[in-house]
N, C-alpha and C positions, 0 to 999 in steps of 0.2 A: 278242746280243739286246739291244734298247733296253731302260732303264728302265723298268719300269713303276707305280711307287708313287713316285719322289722323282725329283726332278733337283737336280743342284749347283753354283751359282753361283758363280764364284770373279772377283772386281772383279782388273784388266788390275794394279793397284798392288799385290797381294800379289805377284806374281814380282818387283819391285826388294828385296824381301826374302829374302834366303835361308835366312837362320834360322826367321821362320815358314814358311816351304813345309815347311821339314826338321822342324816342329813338329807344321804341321797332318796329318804322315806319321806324325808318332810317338802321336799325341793318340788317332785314330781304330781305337777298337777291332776294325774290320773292314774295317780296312784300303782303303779308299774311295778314297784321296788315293796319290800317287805322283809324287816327282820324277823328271825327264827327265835327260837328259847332260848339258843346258844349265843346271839348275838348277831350273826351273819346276816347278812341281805340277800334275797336271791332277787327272783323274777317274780310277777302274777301273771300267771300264763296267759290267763282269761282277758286280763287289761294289755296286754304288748298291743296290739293293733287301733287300741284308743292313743297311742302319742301321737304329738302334737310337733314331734322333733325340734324342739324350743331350746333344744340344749343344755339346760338348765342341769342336768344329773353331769351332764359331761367338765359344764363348768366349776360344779361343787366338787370334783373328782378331780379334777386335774389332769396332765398330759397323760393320754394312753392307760387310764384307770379302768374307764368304762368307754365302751364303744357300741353307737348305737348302727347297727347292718341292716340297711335297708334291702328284702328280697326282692324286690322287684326293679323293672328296667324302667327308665321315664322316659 
């Protein structure tokens, strides 16, 4: 089932990093983030709507690394 409250940007430049991919896995208390065989980090589709918007992937990432898009209006 897609998203429905957040999507998760991740800039093509955090996977020449392996340390933060293995970071933004360890940071994310709900586990959102997930490296592949090859190293990369994607999404857990199933987990995006358990964040907590705590910031914590944004602050291990750095400026405009990763950005987290909230779908809906408040």
């Amino acid at each position: 089932m897609p998203a429905m409250f957040i999507r998760v940007d991740i800039k093509d430049s955090v996977q020449d990093d392996p340390a933060l991919c293995k970071q933004l896995v360890e940071v994310c208390p709900v586990d959102i983030f997930s490296v592949d065989d090859a190293g990369h980090v994607g999404t857990v589709e199933d987990n995006l709507d358990e964040c907590t918007l705590c910031d914590l992937c944004i602050d291990a990432a750095g400026p405009d690394q990763v950005n987290v898009v909230k779908l809906y209006r408040q």
